[in-house]
PyMOL Python script that loads the backbone (N, CA, C, O; Angstrom):
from pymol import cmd

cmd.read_pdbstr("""\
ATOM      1  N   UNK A   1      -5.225   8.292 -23.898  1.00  0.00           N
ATOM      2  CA  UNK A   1      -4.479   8.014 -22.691  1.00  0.00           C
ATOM      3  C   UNK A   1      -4.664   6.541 -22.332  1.00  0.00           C
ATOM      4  O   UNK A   1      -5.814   6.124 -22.463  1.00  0.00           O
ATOM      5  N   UNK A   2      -3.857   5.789 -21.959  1.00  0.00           N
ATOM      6  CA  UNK A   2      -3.568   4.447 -21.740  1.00  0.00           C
ATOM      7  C   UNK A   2      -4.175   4.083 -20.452  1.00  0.00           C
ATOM      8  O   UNK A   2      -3.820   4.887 -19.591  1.00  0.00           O
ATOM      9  N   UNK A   3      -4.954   3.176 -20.001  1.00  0.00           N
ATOM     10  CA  UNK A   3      -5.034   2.326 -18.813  1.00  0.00           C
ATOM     11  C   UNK A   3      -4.576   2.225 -17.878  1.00  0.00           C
ATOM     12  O   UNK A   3      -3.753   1.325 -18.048  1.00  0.00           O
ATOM     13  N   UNK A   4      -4.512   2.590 -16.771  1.00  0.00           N
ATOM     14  CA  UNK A   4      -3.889   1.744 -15.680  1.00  0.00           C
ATOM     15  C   UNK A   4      -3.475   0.684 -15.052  1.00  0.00           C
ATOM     16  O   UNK A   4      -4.456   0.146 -14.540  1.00  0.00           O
ATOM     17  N   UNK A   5      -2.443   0.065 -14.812  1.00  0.00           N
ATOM     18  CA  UNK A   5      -2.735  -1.441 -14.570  1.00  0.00           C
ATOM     19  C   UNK A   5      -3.142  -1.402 -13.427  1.00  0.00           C
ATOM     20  O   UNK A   5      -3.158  -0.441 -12.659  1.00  0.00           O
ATOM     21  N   UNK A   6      -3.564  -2.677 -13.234  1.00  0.00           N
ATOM     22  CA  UNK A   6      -4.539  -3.303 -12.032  1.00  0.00           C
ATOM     23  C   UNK A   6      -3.668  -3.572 -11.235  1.00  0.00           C
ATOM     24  O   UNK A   6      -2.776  -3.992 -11.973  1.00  0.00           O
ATOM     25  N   UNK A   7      -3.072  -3.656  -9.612  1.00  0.00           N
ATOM     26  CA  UNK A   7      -2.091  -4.165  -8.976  1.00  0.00           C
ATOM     27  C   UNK A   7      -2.830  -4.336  -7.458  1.00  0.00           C
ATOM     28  O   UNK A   7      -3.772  -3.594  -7.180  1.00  0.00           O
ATOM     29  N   UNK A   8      -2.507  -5.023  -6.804  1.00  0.00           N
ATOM     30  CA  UNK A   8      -3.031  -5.758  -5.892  1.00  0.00           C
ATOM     31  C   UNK A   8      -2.564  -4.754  -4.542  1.00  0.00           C
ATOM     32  O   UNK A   8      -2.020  -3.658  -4.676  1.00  0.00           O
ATOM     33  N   UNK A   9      -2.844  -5.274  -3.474  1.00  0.00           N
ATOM     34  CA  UNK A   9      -2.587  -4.355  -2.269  1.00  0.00           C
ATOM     35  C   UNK A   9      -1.417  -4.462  -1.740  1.00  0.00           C
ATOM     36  O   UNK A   9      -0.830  -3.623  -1.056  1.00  0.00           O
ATOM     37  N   UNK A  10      -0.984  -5.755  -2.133  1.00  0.00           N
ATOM     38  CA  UNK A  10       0.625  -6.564  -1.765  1.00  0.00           C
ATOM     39  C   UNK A  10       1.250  -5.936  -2.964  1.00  0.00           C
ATOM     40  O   UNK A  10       2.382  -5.579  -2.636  1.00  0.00           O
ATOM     41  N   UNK A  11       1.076  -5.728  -3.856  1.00  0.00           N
ATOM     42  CA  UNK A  11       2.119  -5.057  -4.926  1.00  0.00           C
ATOM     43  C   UNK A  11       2.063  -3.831  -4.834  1.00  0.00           C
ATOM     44  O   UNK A  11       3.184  -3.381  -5.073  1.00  0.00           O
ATOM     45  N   UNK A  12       1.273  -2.961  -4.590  1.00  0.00           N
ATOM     46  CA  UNK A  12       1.293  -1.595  -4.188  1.00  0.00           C
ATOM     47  C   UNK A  12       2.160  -1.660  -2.960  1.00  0.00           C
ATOM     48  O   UNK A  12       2.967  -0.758  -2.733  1.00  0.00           O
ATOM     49  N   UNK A  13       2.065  -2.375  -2.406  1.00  0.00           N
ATOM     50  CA  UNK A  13       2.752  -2.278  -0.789  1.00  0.00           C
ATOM     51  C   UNK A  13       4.027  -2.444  -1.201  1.00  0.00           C
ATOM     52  O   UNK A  13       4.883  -1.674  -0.764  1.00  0.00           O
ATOM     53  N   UNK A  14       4.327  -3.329  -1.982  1.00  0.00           N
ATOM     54  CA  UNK A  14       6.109  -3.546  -2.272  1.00  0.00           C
ATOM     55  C   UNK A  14       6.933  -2.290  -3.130  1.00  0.00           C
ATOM     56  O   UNK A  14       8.052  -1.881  -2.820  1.00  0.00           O
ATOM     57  N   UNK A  15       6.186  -1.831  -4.170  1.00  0.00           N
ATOM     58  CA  UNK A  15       6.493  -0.835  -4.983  1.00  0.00           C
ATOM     59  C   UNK A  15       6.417   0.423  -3.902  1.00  0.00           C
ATOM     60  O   UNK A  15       7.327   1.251  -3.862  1.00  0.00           O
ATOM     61  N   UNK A  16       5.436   0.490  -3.160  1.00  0.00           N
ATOM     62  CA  UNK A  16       5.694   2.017  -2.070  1.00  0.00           C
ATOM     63  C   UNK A  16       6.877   1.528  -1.369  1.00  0.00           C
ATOM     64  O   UNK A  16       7.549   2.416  -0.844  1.00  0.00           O
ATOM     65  N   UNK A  17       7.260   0.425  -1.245  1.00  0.00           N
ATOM     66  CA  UNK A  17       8.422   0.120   0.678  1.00  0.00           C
ATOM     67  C   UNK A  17      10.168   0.607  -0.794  1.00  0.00           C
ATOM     68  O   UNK A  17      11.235   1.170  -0.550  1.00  0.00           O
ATOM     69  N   UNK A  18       9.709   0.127  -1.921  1.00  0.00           N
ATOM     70  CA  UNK A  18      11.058   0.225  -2.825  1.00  0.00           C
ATOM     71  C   UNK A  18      11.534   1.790  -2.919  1.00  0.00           C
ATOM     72  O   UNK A  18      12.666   2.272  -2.879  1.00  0.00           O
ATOM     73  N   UNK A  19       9.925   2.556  -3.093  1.00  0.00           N
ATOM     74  CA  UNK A  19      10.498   3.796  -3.096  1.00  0.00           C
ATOM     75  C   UNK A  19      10.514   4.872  -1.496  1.00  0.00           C
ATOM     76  O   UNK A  19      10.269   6.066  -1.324  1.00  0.00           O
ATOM     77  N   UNK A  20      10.942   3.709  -0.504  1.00  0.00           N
ATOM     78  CA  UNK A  20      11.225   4.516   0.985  1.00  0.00           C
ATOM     79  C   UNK A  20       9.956   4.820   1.881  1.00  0.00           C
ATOM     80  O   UNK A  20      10.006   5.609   2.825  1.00  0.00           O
ATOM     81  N   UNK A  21       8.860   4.159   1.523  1.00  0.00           N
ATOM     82  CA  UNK A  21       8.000   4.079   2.350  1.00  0.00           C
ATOM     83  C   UNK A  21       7.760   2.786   3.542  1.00  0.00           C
ATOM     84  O   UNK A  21       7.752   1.557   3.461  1.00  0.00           O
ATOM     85  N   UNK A  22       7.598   3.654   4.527  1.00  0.00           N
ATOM     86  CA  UNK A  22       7.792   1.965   5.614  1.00  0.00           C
ATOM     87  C   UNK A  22       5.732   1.997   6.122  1.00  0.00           C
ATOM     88  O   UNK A  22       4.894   2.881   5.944  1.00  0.00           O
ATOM     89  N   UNK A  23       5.619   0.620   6.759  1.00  0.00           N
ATOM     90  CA  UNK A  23       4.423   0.334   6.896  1.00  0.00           C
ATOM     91  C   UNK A  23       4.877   0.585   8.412  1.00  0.00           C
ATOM     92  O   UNK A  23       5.670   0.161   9.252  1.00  0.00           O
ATOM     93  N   UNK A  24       3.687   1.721   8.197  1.00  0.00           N
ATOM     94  CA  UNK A  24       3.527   2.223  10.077  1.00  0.00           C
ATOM     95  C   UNK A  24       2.792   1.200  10.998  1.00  0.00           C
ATOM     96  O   UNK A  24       3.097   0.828  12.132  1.00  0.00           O
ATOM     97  N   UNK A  25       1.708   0.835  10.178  1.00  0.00           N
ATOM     98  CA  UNK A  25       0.630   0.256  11.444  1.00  0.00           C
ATOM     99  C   UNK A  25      -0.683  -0.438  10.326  1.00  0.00           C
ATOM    100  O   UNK A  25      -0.645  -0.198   9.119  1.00  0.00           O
ATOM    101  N   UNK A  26      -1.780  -1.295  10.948  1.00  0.00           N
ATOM    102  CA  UNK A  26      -2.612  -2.197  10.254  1.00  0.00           C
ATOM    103  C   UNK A  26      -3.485  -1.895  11.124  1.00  0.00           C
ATOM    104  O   UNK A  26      -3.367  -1.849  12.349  1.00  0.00           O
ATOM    105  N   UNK A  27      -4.851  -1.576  10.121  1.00  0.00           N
ATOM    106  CA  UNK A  27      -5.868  -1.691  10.448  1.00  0.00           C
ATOM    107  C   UNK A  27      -7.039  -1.983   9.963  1.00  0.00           C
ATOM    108  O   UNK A  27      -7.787  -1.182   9.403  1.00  0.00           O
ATOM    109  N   UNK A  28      -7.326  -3.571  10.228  1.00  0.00           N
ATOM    110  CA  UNK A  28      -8.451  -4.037   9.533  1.00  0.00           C
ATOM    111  C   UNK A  28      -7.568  -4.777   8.038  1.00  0.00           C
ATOM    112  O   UNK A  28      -6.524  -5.429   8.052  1.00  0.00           O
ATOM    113  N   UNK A  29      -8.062  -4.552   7.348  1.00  0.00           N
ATOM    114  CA  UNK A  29      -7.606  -4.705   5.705  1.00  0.00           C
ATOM    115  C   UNK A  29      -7.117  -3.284   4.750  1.00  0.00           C
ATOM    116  O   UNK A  29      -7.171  -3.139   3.529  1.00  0.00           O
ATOM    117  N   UNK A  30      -6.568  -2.208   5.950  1.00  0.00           N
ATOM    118  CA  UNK A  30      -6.569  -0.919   5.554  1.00  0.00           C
ATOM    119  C   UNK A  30      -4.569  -1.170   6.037  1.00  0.00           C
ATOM    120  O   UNK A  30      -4.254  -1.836   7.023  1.00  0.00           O
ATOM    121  N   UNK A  31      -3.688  -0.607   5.272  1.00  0.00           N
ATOM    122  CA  UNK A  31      -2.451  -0.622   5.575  1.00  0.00           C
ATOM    123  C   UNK A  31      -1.849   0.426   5.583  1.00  0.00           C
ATOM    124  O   UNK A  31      -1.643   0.690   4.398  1.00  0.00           O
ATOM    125  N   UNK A  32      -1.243   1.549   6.491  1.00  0.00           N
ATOM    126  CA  UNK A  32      -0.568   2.554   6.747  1.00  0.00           C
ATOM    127  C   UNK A  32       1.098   2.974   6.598  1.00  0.00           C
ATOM    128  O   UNK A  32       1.964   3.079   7.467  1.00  0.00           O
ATOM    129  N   UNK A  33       1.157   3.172   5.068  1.00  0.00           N
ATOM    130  CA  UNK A  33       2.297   3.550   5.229  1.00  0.00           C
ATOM    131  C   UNK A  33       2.698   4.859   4.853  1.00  0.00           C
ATOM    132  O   UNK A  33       1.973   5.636   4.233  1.00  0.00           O
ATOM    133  N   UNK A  34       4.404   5.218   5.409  1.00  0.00           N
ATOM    134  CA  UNK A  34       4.225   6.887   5.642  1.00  0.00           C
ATOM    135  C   UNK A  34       5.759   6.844   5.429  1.00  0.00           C
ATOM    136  O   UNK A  34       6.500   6.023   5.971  1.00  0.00           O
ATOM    137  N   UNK A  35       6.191   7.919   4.494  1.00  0.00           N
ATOM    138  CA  UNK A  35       8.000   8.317   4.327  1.00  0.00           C
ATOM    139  C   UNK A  35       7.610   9.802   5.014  1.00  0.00           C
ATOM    140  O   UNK A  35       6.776  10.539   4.489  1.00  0.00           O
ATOM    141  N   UNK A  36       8.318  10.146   6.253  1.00  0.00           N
ATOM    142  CA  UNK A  36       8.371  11.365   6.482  1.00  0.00           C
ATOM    143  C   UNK A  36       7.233  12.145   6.687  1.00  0.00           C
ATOM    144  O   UNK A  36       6.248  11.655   7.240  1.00  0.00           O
ATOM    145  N   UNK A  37       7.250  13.126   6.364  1.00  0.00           N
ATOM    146  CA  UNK A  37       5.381  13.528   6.775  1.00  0.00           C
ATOM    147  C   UNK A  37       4.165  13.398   5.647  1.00  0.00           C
ATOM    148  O   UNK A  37       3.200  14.100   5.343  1.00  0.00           O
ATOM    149  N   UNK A  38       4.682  12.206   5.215  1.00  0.00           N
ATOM    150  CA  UNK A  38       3.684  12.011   3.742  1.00  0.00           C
ATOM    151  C   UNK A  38       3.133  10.510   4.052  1.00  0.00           C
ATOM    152  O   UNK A  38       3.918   9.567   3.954  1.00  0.00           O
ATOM    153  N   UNK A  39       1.899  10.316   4.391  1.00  0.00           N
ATOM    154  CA  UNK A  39       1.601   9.075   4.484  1.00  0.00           C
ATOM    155  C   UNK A  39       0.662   8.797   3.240  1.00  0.00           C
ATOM    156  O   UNK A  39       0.113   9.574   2.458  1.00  0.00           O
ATOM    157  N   UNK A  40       0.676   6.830   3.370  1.00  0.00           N
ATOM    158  CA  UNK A  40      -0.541   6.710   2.288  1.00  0.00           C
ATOM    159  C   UNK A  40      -1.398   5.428   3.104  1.00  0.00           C
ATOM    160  O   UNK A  40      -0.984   4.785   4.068  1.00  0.00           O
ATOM    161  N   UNK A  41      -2.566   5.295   2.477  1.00  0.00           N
ATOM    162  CA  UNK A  41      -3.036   3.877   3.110  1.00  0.00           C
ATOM    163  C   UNK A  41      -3.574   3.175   1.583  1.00  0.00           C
ATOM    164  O   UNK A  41      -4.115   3.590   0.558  1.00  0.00           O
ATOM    165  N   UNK A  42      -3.096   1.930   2.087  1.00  0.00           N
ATOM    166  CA  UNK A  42      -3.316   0.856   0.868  1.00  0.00           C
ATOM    167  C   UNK A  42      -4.461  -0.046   1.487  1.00  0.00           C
ATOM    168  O   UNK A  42      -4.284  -0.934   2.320  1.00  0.00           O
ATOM    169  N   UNK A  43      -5.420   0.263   1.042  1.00  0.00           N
ATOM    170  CA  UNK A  43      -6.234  -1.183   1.100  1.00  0.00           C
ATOM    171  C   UNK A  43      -5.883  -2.734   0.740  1.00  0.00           C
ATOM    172  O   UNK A  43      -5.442  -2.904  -0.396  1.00  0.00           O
ATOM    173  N   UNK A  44      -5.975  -3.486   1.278  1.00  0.00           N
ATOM    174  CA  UNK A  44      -5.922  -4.805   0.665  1.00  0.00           C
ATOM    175  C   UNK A  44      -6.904  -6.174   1.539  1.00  0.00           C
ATOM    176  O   UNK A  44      -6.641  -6.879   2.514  1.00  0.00           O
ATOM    177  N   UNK A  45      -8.117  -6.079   0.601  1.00  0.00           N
ATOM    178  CA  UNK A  45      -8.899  -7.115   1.445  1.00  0.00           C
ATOM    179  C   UNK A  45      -8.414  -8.118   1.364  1.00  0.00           C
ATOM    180  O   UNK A  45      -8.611  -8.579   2.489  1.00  0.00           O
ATOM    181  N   UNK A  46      -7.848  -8.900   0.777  1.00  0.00           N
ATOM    182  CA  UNK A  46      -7.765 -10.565   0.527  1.00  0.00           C
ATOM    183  C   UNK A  46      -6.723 -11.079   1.108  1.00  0.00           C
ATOM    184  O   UNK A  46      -6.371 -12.255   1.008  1.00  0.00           O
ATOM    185  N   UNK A  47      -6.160 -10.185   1.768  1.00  0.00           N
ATOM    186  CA  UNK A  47      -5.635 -10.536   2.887  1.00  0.00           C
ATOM    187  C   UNK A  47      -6.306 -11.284   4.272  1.00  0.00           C
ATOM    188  O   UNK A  47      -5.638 -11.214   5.303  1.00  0.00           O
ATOM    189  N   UNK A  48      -7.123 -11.728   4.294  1.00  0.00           N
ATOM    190  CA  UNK A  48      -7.893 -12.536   5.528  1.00  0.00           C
ATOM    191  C   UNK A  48      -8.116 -13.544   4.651  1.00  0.00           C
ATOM    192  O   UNK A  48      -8.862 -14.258   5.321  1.00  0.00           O
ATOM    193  N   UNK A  49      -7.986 -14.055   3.676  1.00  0.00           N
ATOM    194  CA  UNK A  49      -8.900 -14.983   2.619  1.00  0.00           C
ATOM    195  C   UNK A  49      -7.823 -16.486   2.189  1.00  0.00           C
ATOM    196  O   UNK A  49      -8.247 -17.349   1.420  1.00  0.00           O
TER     197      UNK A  49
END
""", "prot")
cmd.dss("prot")
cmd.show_as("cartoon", "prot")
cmd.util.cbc("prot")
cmd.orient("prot")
């Protein structure tokens, strides 16, 4: 079985908003997004940096 690629918190964030997920709310370096009654949270520290 093959690897995963590595993707950042900003690229996870763009690839979830493409497939209809909107960013609810921020907290900290923790990012909340949710399509309908399915949410997810994306971390992304390097965002303060």
């Amino acid at each position: 079985m093959p690897k995963l690629p590595v993707v950042s918190g900003m690229e996870a964030i763009r690839a979830l908003e493409r497939l209809g997920f909107t960013v609810v709310r921020q907290r900290g370096s923790h990012i909340i997004l949710r399509k309908g009654a399915v949410g997810c949270v994306v971390p992304n520290p390097k965002i303060f940096r």
